[in-house]
Backbone as ProteinMPNN parsed JSONL, in Angstrom:
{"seq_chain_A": "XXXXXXXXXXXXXXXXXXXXXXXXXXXXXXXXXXXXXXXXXXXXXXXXXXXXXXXXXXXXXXXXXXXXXXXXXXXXXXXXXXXXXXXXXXXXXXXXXXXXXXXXXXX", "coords_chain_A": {"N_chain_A": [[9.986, -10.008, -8.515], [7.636, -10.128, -5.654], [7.184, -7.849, -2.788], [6.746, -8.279, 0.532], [4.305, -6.366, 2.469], [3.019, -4.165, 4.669], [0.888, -2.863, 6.731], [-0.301, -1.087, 9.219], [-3.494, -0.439, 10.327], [-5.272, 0.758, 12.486], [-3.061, 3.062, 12.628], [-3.017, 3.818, 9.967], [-5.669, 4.865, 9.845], [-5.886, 6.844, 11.951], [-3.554, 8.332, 10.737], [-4.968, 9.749, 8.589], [-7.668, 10.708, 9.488], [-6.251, 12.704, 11.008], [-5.484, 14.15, 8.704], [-7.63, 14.889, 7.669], [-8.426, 16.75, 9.258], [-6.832, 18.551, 8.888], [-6.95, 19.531, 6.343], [-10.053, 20.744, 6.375], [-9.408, 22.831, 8.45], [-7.542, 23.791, 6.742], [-8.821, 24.815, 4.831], [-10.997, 26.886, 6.11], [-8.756, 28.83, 6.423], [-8.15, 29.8, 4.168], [-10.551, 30.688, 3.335], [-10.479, 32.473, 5.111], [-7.976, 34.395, 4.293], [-8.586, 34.819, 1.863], [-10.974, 36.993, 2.784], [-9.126, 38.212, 4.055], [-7.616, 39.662, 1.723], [-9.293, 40.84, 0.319], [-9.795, 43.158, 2.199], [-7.628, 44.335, 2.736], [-7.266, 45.656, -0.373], [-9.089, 47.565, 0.361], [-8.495, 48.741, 2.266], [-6.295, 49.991, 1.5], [-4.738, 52.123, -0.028], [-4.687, 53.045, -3.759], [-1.827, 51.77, -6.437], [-0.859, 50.187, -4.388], [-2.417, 49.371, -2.678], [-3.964, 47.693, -4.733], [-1.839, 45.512, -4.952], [-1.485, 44.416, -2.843], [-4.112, 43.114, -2.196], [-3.906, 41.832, -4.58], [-1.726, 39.789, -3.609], [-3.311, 38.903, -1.718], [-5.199, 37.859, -3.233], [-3.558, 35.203, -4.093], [-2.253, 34.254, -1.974], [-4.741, 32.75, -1.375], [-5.369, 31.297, -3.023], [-3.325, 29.621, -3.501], [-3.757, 28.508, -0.277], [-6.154, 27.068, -0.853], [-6.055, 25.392, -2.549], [-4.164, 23.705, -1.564], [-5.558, 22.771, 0.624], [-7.348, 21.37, -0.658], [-6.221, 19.675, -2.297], [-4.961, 17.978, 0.211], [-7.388, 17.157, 1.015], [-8.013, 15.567, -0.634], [-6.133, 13.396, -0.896], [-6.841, 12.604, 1.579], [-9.271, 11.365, 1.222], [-8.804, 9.501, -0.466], [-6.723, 8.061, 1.069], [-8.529, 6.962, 2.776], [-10.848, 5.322, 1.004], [-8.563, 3.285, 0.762], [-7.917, 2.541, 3.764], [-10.532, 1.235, 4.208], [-11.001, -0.513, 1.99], [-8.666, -2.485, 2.516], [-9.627, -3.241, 4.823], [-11.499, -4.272, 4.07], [-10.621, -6.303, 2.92], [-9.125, -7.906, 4.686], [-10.974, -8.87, 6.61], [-12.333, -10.371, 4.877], [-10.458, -12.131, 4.548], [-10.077, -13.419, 6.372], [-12.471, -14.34, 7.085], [-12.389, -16.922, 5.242], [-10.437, -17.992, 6.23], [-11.458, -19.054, 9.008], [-14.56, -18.967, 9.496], [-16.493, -18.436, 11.721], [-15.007, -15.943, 12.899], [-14.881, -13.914, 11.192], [-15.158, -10.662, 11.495], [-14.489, -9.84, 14.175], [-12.216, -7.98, 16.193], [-9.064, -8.038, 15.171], [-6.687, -8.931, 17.753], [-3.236, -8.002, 18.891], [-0.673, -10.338, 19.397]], "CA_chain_A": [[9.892, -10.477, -7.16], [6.822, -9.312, -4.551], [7.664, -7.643, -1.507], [5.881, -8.272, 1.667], [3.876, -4.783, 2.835], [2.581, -4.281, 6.207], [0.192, -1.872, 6.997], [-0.885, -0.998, 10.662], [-4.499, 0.469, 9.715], [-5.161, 1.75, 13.177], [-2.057, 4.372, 12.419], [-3.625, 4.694, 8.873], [-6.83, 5.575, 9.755], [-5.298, 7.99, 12.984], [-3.493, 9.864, 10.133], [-6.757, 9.595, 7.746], [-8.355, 11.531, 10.337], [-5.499, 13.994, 11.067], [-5.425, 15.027, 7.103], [-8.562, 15.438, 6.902], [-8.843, 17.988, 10.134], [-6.013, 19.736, 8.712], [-7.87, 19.518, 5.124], [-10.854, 21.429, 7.216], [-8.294, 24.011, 8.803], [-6.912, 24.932, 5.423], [-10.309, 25.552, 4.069], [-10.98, 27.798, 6.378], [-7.749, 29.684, 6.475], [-8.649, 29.899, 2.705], [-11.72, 31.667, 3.444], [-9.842, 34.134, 5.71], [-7.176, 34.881, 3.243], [-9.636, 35.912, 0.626], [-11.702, 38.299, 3.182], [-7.772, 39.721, 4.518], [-7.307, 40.09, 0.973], [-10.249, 41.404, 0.16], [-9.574, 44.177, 3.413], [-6.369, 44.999, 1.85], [-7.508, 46.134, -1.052], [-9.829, 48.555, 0.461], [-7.812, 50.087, 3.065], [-4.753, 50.838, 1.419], [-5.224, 53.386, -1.839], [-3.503, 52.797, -5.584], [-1.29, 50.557, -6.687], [-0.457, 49.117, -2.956], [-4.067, 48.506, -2.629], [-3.999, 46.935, -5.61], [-0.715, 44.624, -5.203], [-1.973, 43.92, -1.963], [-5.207, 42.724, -3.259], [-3.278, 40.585, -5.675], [-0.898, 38.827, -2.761], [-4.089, 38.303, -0.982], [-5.733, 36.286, -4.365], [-2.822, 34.266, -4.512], [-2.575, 33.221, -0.745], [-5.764, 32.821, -0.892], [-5.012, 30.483, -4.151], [-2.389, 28.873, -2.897], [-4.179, 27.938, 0.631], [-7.404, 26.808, -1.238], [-5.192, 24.298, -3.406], [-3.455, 23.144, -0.788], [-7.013, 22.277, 1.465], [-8.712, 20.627, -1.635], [-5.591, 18.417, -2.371], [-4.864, 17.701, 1.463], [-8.972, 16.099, 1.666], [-8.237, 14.704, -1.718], [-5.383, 12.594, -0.327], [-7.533, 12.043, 2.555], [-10.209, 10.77, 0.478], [-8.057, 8.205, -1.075], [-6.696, 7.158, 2.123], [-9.651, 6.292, 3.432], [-10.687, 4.01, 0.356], [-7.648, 2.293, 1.065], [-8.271, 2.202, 4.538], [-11.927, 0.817, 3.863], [-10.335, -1.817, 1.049], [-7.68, -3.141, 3.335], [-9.924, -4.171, 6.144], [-12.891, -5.659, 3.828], [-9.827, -7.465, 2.468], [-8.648, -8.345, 5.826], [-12.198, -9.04, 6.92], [-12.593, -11.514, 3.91], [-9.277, -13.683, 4.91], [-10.317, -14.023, 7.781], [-14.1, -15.211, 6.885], [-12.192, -17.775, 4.902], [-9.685, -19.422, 7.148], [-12.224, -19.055, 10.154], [-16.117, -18.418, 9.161], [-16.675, -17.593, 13.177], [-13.666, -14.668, 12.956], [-14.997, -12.414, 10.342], [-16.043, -9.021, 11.957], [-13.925, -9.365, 15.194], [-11.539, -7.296, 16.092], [-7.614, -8.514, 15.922], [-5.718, -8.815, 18.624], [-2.257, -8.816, 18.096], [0.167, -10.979, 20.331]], "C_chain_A": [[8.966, -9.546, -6.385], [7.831, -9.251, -3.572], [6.415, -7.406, -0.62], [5.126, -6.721, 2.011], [2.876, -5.049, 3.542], [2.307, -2.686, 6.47], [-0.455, -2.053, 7.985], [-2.438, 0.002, 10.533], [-5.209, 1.268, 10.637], [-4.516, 3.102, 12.765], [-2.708, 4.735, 11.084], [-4.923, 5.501, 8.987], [-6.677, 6.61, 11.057], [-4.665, 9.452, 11.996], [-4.67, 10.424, 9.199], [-7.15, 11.02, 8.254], [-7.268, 13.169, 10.661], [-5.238, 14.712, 9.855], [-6.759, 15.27, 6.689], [-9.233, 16.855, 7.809], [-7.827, 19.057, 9.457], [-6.632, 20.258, 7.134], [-9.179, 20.617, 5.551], [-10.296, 22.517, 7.688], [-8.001, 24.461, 7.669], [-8.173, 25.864, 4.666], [-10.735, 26.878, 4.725], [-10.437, 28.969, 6.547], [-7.431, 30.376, 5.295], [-8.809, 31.152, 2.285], [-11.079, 32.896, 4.178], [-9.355, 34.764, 4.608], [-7.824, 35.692, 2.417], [-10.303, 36.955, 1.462], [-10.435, 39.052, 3.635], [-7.712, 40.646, 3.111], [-8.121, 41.334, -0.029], [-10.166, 42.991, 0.955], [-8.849, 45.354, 3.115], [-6.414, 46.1, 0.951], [-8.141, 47.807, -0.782], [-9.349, 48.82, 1.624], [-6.843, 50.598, 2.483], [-5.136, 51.127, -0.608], [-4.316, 53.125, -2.734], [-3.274, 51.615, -5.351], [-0.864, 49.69, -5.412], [-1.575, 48.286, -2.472], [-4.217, 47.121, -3.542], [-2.962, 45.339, -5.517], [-0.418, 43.953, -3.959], [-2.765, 42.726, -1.642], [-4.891, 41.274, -4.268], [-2.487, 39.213, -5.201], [-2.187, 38.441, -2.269], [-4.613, 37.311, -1.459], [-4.832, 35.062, -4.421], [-2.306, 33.9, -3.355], [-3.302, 32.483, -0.905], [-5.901, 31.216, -2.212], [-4.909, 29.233, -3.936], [-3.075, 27.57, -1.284], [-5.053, 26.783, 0.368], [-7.209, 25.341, -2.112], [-4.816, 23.808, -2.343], [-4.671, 22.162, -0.031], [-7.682, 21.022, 0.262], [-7.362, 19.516, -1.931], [-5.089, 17.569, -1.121], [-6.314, 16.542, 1.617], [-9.218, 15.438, 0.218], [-7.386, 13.092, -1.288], [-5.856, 12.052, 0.983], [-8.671, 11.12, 2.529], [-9.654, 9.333, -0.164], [-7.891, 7.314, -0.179], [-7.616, 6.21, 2.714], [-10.187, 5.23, 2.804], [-9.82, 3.243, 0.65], [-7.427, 1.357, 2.245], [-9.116, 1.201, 4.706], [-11.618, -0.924, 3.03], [-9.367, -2.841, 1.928], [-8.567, -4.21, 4.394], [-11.146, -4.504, 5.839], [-11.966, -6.745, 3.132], [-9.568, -8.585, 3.394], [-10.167, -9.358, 6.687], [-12.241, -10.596, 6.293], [-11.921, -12.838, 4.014], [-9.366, -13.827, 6.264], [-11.391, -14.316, 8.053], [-13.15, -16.526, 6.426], [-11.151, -18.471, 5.602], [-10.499, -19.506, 8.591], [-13.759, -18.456, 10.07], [-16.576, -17.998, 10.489], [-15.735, -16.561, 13.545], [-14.07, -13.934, 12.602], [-16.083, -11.729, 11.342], [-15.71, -8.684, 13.575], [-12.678, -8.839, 15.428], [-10.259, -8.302, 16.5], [-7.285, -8.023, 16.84], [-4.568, -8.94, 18.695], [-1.607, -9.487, 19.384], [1.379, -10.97, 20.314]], "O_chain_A": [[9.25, -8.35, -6.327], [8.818, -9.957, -3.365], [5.436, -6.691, -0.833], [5.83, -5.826, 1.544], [1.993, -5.874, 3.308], [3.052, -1.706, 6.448], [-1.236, -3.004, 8.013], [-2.316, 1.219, 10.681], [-5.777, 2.282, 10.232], [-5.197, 4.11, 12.574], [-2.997, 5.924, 10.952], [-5.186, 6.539, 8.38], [-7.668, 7.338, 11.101], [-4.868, 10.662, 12.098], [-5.114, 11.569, 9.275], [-7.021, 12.106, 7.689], [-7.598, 14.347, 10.525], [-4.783, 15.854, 9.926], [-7.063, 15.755, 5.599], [-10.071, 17.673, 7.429], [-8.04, 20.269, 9.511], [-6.705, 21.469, 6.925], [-9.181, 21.539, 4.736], [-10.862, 23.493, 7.196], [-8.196, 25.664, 7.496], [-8.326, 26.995, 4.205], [-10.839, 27.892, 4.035], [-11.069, 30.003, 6.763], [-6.653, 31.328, 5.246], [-8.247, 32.044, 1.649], [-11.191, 34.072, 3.831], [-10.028, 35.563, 3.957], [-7.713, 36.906, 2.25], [-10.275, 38.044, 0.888], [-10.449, 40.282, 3.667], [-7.735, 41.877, 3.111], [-7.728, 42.259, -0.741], [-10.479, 43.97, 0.278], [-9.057, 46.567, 3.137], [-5.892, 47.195, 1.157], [-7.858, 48.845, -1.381], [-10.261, 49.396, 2.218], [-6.427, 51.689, 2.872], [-5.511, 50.621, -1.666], [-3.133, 52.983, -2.424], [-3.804, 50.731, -4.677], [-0.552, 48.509, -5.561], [-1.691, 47.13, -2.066], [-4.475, 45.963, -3.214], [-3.361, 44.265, -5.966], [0.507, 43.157, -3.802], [-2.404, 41.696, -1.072], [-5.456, 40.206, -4.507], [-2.432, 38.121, -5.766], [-2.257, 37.222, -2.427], [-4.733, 36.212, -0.918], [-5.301, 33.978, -4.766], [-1.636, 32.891, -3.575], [-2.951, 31.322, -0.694], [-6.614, 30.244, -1.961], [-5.63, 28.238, -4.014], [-2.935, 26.349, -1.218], [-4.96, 25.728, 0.995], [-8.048, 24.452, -2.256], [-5.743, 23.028, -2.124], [-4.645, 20.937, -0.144], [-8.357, 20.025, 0.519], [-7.68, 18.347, -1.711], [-4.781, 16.408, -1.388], [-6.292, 15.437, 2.16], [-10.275, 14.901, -0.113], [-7.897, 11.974, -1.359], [-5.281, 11.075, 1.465], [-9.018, 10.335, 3.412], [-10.278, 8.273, -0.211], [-8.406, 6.196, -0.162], [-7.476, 5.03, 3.033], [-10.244, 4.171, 3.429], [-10.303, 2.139, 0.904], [-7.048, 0.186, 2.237], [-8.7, 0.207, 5.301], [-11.931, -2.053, 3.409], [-9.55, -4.054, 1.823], [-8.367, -5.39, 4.684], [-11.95, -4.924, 6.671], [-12.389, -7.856, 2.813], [-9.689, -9.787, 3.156], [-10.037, -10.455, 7.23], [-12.202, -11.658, 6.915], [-12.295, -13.99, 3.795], [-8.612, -14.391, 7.056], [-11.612, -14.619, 9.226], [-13.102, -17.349, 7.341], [-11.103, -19.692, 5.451], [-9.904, -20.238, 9.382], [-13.997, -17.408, 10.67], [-17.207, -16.946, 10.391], [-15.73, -16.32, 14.752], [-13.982, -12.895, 13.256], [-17.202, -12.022, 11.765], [-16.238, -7.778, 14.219], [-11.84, -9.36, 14.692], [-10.176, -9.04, 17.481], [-7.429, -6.817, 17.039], [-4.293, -10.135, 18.591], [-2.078, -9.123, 20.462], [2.013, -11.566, 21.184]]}, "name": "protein", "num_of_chains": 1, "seq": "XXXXXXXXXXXXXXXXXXXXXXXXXXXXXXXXXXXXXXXXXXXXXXXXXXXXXXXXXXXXXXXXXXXXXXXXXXXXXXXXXXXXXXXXXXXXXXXXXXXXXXXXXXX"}
């Protein structure tokens, strides 16, 4: 048995856009991480330096993963986004050939 599924693509493409600024934010918070970590290393002497150094790589890891799968999932969205409303587009060339490419209105 199908089930009906209703997608508001305004709100999809609102969060679209909000995962892919935060996708942008991580990247850069990335890039910090690695120069704190980097900092770390070379202010603080021996093994603290060192294990410092090592938390900083693996923020810095961690952040960098996080950013690249955040604008991966943003990337998708957006196909989906994109697919939805040349779908939407399309059924609505065919029950009205003067419709396709204006914007719904809902009521």
């Amino acid at each position: 048995m199908s089930h009906l599924i209703s997608v508001q693509l305004d709100a999809l493409a609102a969060l679209l856009a909000e995962l892919s600024a935060l996708g942008v934010e991580l990247a850069q918070e990335g890039e910090l991480c690695a120069a704190t970590g980097r900092s770390l290393t070379g202010a603080l002497e021996g093994p603290v330096g060192v294990d410092a150094g090592l938390a900083g790589a693996g923020w810095t890891e961690l952040v960098t993963t996080l950013a690249a799968r955040t604008l991966a999932v943003a990337a998708s969205l957006e196909a989906a986004v994109a697919t939805y409303r040349a779908a939407d587009a399309g059924i609505a060339g065919q029950l009205d050939p003067g419709w396709a490419g204006r914007v719904p209105v809902p009521r």
